[in-house]
C-alpha positions in Angstrom: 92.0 133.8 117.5 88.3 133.7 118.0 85.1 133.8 115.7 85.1 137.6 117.5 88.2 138.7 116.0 86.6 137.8 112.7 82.9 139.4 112.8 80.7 138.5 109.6 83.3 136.0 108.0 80.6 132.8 108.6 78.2 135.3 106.9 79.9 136.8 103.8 81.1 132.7 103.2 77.3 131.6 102.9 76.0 134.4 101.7 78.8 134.2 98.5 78.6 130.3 98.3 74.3 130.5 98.1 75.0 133.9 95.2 77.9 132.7 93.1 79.6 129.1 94.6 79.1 125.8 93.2 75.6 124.0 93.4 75.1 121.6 90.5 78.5 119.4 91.4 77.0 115.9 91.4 76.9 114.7 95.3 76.2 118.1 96.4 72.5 118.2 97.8 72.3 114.2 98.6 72.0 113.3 102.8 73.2 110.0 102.1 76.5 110.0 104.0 77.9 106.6 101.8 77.6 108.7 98.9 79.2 112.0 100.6 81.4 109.5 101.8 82.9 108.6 98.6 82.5 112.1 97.0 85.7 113.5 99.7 87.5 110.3 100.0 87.8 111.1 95.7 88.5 114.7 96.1 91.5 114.4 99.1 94.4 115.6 96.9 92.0 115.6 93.6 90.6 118.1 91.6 86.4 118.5 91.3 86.6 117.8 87.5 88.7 115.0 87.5 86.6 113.5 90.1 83.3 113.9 88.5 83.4 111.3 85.8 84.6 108.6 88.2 82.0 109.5 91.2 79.4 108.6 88.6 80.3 105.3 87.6 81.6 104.7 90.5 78.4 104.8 92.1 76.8 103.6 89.4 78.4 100.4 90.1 78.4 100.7 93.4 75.3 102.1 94.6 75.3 101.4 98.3 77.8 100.3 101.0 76.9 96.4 100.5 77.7 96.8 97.4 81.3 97.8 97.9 81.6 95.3 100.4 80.7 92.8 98.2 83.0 93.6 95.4 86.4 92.0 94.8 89.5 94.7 95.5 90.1 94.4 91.9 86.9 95.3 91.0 87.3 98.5 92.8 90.2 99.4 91.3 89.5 99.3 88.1 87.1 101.6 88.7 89.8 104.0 90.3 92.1 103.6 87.8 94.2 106.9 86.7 92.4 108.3 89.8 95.7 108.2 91.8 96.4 107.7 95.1 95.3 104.3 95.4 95.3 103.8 98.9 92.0 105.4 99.2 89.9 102.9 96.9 91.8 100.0 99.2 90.4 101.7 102.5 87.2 102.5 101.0 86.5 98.8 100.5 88.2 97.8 103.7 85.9 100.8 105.6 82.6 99.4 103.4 83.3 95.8 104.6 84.2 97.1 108.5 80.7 99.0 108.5 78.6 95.8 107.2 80.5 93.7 109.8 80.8 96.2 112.9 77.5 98.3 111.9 74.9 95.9 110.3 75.4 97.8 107.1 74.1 101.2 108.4 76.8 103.7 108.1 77.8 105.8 110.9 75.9 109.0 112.1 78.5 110.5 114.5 81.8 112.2 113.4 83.4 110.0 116.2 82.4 106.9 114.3 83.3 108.4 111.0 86.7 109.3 111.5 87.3 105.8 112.6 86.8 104.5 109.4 90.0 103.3 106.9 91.0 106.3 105.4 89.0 108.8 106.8 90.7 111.6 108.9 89.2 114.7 110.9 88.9 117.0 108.0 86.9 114.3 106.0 85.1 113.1 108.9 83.9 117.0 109.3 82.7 117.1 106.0 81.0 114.0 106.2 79.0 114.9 109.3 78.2 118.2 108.1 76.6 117.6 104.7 75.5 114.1 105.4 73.8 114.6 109.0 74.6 118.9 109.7 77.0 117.9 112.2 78.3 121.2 113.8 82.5 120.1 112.7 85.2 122.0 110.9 87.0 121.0 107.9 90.5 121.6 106.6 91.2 120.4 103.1 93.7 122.1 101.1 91.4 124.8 99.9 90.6 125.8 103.2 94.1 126.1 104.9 94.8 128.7 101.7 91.8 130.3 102.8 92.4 130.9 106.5 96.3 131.4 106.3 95.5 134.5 103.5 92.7 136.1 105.5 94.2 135.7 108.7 97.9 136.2 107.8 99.2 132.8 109.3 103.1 132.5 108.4 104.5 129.0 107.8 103.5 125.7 105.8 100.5 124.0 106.9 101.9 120.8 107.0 103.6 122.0 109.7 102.2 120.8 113.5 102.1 124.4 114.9 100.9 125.8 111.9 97.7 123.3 111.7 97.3 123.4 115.2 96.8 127.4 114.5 94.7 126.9 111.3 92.3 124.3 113.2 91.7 126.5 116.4 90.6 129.2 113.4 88.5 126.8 111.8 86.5 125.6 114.9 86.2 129.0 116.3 85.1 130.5 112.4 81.8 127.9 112.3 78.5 129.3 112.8 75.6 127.7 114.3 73.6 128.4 110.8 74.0 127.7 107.6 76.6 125.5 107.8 76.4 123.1 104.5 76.8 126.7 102.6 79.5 127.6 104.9 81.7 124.4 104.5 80.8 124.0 100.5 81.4 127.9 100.7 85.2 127.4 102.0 85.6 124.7 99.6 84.4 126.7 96.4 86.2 130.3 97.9 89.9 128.2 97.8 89.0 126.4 94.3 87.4 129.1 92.2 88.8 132.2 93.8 91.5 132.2 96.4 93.4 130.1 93.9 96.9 128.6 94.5 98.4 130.9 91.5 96.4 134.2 90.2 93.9 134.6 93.2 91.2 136.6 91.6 90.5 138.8 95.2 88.2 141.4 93.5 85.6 138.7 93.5 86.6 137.3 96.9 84.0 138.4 99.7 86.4 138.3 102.4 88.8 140.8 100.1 88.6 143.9 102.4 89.4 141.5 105.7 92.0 139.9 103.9 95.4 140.0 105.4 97.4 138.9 102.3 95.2 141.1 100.0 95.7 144.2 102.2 99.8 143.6 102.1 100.2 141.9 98.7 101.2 138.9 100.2 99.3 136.2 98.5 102.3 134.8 96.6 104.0 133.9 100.1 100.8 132.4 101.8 100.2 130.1 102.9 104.1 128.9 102.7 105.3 126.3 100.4 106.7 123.1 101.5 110.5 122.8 102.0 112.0 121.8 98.6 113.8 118.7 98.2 115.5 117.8 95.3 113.2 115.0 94.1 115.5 111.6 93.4 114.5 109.5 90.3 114.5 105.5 90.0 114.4 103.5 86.8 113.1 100.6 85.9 112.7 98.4 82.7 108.8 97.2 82.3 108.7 93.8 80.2 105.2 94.1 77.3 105.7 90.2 76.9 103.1 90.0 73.7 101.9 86.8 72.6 98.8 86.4 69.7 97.5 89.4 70.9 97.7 89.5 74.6 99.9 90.6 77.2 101.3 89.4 80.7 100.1 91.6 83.5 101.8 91.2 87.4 100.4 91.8 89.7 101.7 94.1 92.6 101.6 93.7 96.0 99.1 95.4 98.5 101.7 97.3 100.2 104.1 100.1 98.5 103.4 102.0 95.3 100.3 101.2 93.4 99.4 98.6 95.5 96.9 95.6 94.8 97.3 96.8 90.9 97.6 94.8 87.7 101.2 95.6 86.3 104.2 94.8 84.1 106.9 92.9 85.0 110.3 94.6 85.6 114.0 94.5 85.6 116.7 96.6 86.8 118.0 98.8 84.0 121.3 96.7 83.9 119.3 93.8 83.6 119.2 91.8 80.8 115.2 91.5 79.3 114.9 88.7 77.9 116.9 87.0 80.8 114.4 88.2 83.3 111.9 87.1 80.8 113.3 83.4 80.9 113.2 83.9 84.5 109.6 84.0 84.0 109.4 81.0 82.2 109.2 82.7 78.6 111.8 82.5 75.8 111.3 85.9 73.9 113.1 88.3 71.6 113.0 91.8 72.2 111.4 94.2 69.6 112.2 97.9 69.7 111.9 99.5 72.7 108.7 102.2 73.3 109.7 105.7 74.3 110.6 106.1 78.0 108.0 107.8 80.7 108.6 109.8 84.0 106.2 109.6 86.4 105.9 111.4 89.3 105.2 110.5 93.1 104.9 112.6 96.4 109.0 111.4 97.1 110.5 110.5 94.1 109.7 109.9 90.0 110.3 107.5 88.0 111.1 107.0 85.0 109.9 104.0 82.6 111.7 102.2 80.2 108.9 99.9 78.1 110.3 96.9 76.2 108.1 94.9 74.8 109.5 91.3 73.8 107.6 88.3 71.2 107.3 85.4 73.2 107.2 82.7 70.4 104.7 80.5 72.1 104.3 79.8 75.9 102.6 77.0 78.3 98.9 76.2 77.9 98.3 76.3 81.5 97.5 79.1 83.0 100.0 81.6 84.2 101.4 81.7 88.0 99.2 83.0 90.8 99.7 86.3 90.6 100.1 86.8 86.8 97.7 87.0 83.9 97.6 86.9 80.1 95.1 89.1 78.5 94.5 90.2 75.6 95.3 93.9 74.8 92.1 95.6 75.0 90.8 93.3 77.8 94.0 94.1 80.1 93.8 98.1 79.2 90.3 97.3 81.4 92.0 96.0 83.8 93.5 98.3 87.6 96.2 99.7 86.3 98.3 102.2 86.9 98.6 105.4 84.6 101.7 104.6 83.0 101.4 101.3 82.5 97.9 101.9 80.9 99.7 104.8 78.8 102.2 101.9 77.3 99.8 99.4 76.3 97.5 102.4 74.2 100.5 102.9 72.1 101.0 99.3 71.7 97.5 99.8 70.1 98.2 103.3 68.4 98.6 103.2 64.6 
C-alpha cells in the first residue's frame, strides 16, 4: 500500500499529536540524541509512567555518554533495577563504551550508525534519528503496529515476518516530508492514549472515519494475538542467609535471566537448605520459611520459595569472588532483581 491509498493520514496524526498528544513527557523536546537514546531504549516493552522516574535519575547520574562509559555495570544496574528487561541497561553501557572508543565520544548522527549500536534495532534507531537529528525514518514500536494493522485492516500477529514486512512497507510509505517529530510522537501517543490494546476509545481517534477495524467492529481481533502457549513454571529455593544484620547476595552470571545482577543463592526444591548452605561454607538453621512468589518471564514463570536461614557466625574474610555480605538496607540498594528485592522488604516489614 502506498501513502496514496491513505490521503491526509500524515496530516490528521500531527495535526492531533500538536491539539491533544503528549508534550510535557520529560525527554520530549531535547536534540541531544544520548538522551533520546536512553529515553526508547527505557520505553522498548515499557510503559511512559513507569519509565519517567528512572529516566530522571538515570540521567541524573548519568548525564552524558562518558559518563556511562565510565561507570561500573553494577552501577548501571542498580539504577535499572525493577525496570525489567535487563539486557538493555548491559547494552547501553556496552553501546556508551563502543561510541567513546569507535566515535571519540561523539554519538552517531546517521541512522546507519545508530542502529549499529548494542541494543538498538531499526524501529529505535528511527526514533532516534528523527527526534534527535529529523532524520526522514519510520518507527514500529508496539503502539504503532496496533495503529497501522487497525486502520489499515492488516490480519495476523505482527511478530510474524510477513506481517511486519506488510506493517513496515505501510510505515515508510505513511511518512511525510513535514512535521515529522509530531508525526512519529503522534503514532506513539495515538496507540498509548487512544488506540489502546483493550477499550480503544475511537470517538477521539482522528483517523476514526478511515479506520478499517472501527468501520467493521473489529478492534478486539486486531492486530492478532500471539499464539498461546501454555506457559511452563520452574521452582526454585532462594537461601536469605542472615547474619548480625546482613545478608549474602550472588551474584549471577552475565548471560541468562537477570544477568550481571546481585542475587540469592538457590537450591533445587528437593534440595536440602541448610546443605546447600554448608556447601557454601555456612553452618545455619533454617527459620520459617517467607511466603512463596511467581514471577513471570516472556517463556516461562517462576515461582520462589524464600528461606531464610541464621548463620551462627561465619569467616572474617571476605566472601568468595562473586558473593557479598551486606547489610539489609545496603543490599536492597544494591541491582537486583524484583523479587528478590520484594523478599528482603519483608525481611524488614514489621
Amino acid at each position: 500500500m502506498s501513502g496514496s491509498e491513505a490521503p491526509g493520514f500524515a496530516e490528521r496524526v500531527v495535526a492531533w499529536q500538536r491539539a491533544h498528544g503528549r508534550q510535557d513527557l520529560p525527554w520530549q523536546g531535547s536534540r541531544d540524541p544520548y538522551a533520546v537514546w536512553v529515553s526508547e531504549i527505557m520505553l522498548q516493552q515499557t510503559r511512559v509512567e513507569t519509565v519517567i522516574p528512572y529516566y530522571g535519575r538515570f540521567l541524573e547520574r548519568f548525564p552524558d555518554v562518558a559518563s556511562l562509559a565510565a561507570a561500573g555495570e553494577d552501577a548501571v544496574l542498580a539504577l535499572w533495577s525493577g525496570l525489567g528487561y535487563y539486557s538493555r541497561a548491559r547494552n547501553l553501557h556496552r553501546a556508551a563504551t563502543s561510541v567513546m572508543e569507535a566515535c571519540g565520544g561523539a554519538f552517531p548522527g546517521r541512522f546507519e550508525d545508530i542502529v549499529r549500536l548494542p541494543g538498538v534495532g531499526r524501529s529505535t534507531a528511527g526514533a532516534v534519528a528523527v527526534f534527535a537529528h529529523g532524520e526522514r525514518k519510520a518507527i514500529l514500536d508496539g503502539n504503532v503496529k496496533r495503529v497501522l494493522s487497525r486502520c489499515f485492516g492488516v490480519p495476523g500477529w505482527p511478530g510474524e515476518r510477513e506481517v511486519e514486512n506488510r506493517l513496515w512497507a505501510l510505515a515508510e510509505a505513511l511518512l511525510p516530508h513535514e512535521g515529522l517529530v509530531a508525526y512519529t510522537q503522534g503514532l506513539m501517543d495515538l496507540g498509548a492514549t487512544v488506540c489502546r490494546r483493550g477499550k480503544p476509545r475511537c470517538e477521539a481517534c482522528p483517523l476514526g472515519e478511515a479506520c478499517v477495524a472501527n468501520r467493521e467492529g473489529s478492534q478486539a481481533k486486531l492486530p492478532a494475538a500471539r499464539p498461546r502457549k501454555a506457559l511452563p513454571e520452574r521452582r526454585t529455593h532462594m537461601l536469605v542467609l542472615l547474619h548480625a544484620g546482613e545478608v549474602l547476595l550472588e551474584k549471577r552470571p552475565a548471560s541468562g535471566i537477570w544477568g550481571g545482577l546481585w542475587s540469592l543463592p538457590e537450591c533445587a526444591p528437593e534440595d536440602d537448605a541448610a546443605g546447600r548452605a554448608r556447601a557454601l561454607g555456612y553452618e545455619a538453621e533454617p527459620l520459617a520459611p517467607l511466603p512463596e512468589l511467581l514471577h513471570g518471564f516472556t517463556h516461562f514463570r517462576l515461582r520462589i520459595r524464600p528461606q531464610p536461614l541464621s548463620v551462627a557466625r561465619r569467616p572474617a574474610a571476605a566472601a568468595e569472588p562473586g558473593r557479598l555480605w551486606l547489610a539489609l538496607a545496603e543490599a536492597r540498594a544494591a541491582a537486583l532483581p524484583a523479587p528478590v528485592r520484594r523478599i528482603l522488604e519483608r525481611l524488614e516489614a514489621p
